[in-house]
C-alpha positions in Angstrom: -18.1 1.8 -35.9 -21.5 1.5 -33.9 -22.8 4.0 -31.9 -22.2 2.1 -28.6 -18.1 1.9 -29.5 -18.0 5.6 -30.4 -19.5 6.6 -27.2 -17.6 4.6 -25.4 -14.2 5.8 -26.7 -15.1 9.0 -26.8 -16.1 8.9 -23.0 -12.9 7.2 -22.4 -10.7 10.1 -23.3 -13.0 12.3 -21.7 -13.1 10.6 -18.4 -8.9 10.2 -18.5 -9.2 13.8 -19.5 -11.8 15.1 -16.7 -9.0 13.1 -14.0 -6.4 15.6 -14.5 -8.8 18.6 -13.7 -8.0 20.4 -10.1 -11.5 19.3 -8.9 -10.9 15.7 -9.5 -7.7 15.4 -7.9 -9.1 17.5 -4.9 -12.0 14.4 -4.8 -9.8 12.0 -4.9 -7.9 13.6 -2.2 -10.3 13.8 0.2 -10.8 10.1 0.8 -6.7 9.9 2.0 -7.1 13.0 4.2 -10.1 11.0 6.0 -7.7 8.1 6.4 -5.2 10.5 7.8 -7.8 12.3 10.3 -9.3 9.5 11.5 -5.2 8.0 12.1 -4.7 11.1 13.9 -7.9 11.6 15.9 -7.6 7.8 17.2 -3.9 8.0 18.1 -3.9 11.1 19.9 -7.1 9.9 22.3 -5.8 5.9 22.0 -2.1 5.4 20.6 -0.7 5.3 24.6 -2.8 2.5 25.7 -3.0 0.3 22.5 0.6 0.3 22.2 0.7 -1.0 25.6 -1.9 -3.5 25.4 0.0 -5.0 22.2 3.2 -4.3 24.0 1.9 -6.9 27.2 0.4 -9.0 24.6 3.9 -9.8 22.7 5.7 -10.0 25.9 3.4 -12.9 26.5 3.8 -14.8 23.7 5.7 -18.1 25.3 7.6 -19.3 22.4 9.2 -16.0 21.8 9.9 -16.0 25.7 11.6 -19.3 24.8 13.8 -18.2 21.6 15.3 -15.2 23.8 16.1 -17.3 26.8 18.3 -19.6 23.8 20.3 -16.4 23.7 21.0 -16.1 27.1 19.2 -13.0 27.6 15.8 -11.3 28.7 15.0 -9.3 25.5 11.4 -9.9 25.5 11.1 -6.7 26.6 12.5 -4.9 24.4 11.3 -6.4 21.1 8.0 -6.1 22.3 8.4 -2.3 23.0 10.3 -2.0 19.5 7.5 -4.0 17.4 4.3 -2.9 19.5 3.4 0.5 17.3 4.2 -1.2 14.0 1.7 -3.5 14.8 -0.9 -1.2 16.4 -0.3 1.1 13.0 -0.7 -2.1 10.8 -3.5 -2.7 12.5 -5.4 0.7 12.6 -4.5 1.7 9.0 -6.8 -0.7 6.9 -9.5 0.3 9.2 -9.0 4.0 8.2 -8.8 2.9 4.5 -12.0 1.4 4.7 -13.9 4.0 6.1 -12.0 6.5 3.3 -13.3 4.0 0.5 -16.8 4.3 2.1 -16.7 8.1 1.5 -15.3 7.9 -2.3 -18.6 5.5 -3.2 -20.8 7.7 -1.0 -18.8 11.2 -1.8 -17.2 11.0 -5.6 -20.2 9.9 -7.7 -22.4 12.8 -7.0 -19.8 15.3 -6.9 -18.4 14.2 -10.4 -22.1 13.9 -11.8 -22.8 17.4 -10.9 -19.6 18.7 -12.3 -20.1 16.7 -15.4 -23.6 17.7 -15.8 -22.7 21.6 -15.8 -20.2 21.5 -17.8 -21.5 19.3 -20.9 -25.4 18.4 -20.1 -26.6 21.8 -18.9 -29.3 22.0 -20.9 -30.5 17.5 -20.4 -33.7 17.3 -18.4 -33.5 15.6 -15.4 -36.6 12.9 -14.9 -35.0 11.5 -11.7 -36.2 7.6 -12.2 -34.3 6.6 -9.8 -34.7 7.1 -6.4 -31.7 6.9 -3.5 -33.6 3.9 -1.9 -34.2 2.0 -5.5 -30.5 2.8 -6.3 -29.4 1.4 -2.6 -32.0 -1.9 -3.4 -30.7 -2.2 -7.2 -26.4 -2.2 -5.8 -27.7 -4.4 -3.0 -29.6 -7.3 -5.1 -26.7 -6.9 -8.2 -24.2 -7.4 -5.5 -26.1 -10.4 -3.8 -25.9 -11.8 -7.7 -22.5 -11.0 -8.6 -21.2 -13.2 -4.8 -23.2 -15.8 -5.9 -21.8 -15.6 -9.1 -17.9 -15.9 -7.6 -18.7 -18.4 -5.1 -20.3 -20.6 -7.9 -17.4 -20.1 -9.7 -14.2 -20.1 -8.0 -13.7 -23.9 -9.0 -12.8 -22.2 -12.6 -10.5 -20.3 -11.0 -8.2 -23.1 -10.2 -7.5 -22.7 -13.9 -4.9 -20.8 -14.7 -6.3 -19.1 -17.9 -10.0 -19.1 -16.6 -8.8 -17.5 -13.5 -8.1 -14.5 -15.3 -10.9 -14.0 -17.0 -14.3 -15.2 -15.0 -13.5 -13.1 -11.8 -12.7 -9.6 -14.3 -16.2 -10.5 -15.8 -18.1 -11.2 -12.9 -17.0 -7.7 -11.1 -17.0 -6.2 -14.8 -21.3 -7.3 -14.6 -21.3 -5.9 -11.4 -19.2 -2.3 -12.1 -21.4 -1.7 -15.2 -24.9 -2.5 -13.4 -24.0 0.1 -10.6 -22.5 2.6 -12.3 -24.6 2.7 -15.2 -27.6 3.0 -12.8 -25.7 6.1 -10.6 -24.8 7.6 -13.6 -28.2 7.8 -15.2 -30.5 7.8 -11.7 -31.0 11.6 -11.6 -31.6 12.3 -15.9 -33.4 9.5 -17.0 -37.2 7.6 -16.5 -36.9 4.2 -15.6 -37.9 3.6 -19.2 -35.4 5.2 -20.6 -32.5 3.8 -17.8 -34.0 0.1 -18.9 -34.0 0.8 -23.1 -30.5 2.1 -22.8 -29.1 -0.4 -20.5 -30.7 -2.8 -23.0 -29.3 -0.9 -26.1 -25.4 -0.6 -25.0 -25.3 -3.7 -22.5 -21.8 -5.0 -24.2 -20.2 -1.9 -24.1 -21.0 -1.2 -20.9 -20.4 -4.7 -20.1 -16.9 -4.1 -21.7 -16.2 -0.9 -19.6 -17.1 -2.4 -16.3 -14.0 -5.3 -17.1 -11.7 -3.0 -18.3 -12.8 -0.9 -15.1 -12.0 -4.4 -13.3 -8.9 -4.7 -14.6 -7.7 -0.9 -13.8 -9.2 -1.5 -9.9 -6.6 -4.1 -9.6 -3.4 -1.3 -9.2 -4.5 -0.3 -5.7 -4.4 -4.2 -4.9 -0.7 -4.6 -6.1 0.3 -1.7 -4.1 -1.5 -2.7 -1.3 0.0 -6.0 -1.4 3.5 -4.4 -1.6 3.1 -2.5 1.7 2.1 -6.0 3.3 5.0 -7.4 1.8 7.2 -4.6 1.9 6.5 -3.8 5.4 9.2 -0.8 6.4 7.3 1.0 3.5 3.4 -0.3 4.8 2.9 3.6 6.0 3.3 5.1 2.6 2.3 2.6 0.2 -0.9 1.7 2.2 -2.4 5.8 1.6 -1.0 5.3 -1.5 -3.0 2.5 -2.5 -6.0 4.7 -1.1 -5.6 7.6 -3.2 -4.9 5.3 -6.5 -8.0 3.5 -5.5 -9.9 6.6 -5.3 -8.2 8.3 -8.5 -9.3 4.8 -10.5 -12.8 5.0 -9.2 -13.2 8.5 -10.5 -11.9 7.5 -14.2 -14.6 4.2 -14.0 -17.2 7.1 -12.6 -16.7 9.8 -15.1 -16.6 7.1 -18.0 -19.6 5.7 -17.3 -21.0 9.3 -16.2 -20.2 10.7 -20.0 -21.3 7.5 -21.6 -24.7 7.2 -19.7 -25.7 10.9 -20.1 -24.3 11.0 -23.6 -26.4 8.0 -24.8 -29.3 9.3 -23.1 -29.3 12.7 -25.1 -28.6 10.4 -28.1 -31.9 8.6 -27.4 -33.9 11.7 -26.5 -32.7 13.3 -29.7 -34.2 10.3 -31.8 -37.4 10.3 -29.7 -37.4 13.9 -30.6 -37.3 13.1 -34.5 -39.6 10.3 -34.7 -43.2 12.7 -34.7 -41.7 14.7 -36.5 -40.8 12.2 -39.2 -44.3 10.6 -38.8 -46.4 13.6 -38.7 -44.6 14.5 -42.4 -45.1 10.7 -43.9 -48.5 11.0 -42.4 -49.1 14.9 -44.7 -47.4 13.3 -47.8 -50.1 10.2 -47.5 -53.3 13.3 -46.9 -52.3 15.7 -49.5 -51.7 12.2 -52.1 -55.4 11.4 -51.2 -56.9 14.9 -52.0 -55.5 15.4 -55.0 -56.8 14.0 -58.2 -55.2 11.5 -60.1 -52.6 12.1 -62.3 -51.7 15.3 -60.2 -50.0 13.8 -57.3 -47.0 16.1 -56.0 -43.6 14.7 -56.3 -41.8 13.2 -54.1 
């Protein structure tokens, strides 16, 4: 087994591991309790007059005017003042959960890459090669790339089998560009980031589709509260906190992989004067000594 697949299996279990620690699940937490706040704040200051602005709205709506007056009766009214906070909440909530994903990417990362660092990589200097602005600029140009790359491609995905497999690899490129880059921005030179990113591109490459493919869970739930809409309260934060929990394994893989590969490559740095500087004595002592009394090797 190469290198690249042991680390990457052995970061796997670690990362599935490291999710079911207190501290994780508190992080993932926190992203849902956001979503909730901001709910909260916004309907005690708002909830009143939004419900009654949708409330006018639907009693508006002159077709459904028209279906009630079929029955005889003036019930406008009250469906609109039955439906109106559904649809204010339906509203409001993907809102909130967008705002909560913003604080997992701008939250989770460091948090987990300090808690991974002090528990396993104490001792790994930190080089810091790249910057908060160059990491912003590097996930804003490999983003720009990766659209172009799905809008190029969604003809493919009118292919059943393709459609399966170009958008996991496209967002796969993307996950492991990112993530590789966070997870190695405060330990390793820019040098070192670019030889290991050359080094273990295709298992990183492989970890960012699997990651892919993991992301999509929140989706499905999501889905089934838009579908499912008496339950759209529950499995909406629940497709939040799944969300957040996935992003924290795809983190803490790539976290445990990254810094694991770079001690690997610091160790073999390490090695290589020292391996030099003993071929280089072996040659200098073979040179001094006359011949037929050259020391054994």
């Amino acid at each position: 087994m190469s290198q690249g697949s042991s680390l990457m299996l052995d970061s796997f279990w670690r990362a599935a591991a490291y999710c079911f620690r207190p501290k994780v699940i508190a992080l993932s937490l926190v992203p849902l309790v956001v979503m909730l706040l901001v709910l909260g704040g916004w309907s005690y200051f708002y909830w009143t007059a939004s419900v009654a602005a949708v409330q006018h709205w639907v009693e508006t709506i002159g077709w459904l005017r028209t279906m009630f007056s079929w029955f005889g009766g003036s019930g406008t009214e009250g469906f609109a003042a039955g439906v109106a906070p559904f649809v204010v909440l339906v509203l409001m909530t993907p809102m909130a959960a967008v705002l909560a994903l913003l604080i997992i990417a701008l939250l989770m990362t460091p948090a987990l890459l300090r808690m991974v660092t002090e528990q396993r990589f104490a001792t790994l200097a930190k080089k810091h090669g790249t910057g908060l602005v160059a990491s912003v600029v590097w996930a804003l140009g490999t983003s720009a790339v990766a659209v172009v790359a799905f809008v190029v491609t969604m003809p493919l995905w009118l292919i059943p089998p393709l459609v399966l497999v170009v958008p996991p690899v496209i967002w796969g490129w993307l996950t492991y560009r990112v993530m590789s880059v966070d997870a190695l921005a405060e330990h390793a030179s820019k040098s070192e980031r670019d030889a290991l990113l050359q080094r273990h591109r295709w298992p990183l490459l492989l970890m960012g589709v699997i990651s892919g493919y993991i992301g999509i869970a929140p989706s499905i739930v999501w889905a089934s509260g838009i579908v499912f809409t008496i339950g759209f309260v529950v499995l909406v934060p629940l497709a939040v906190w799944i969300y957040a929990i996935t992003f924290a394994f795809s983190s803490l893989w790539f976290i445990h992989f990254g810094l694991a590969a770079l001690q690997a490559l610091r160790a073999e740095q390490d090695e290589m004067p020292v391996a030099e500087a003993q071929w280089g004595d072996g040659k200098a002592l073979e040179g001094a000594l006359p011949a037929g009394e050259q020391p054994e090797k």
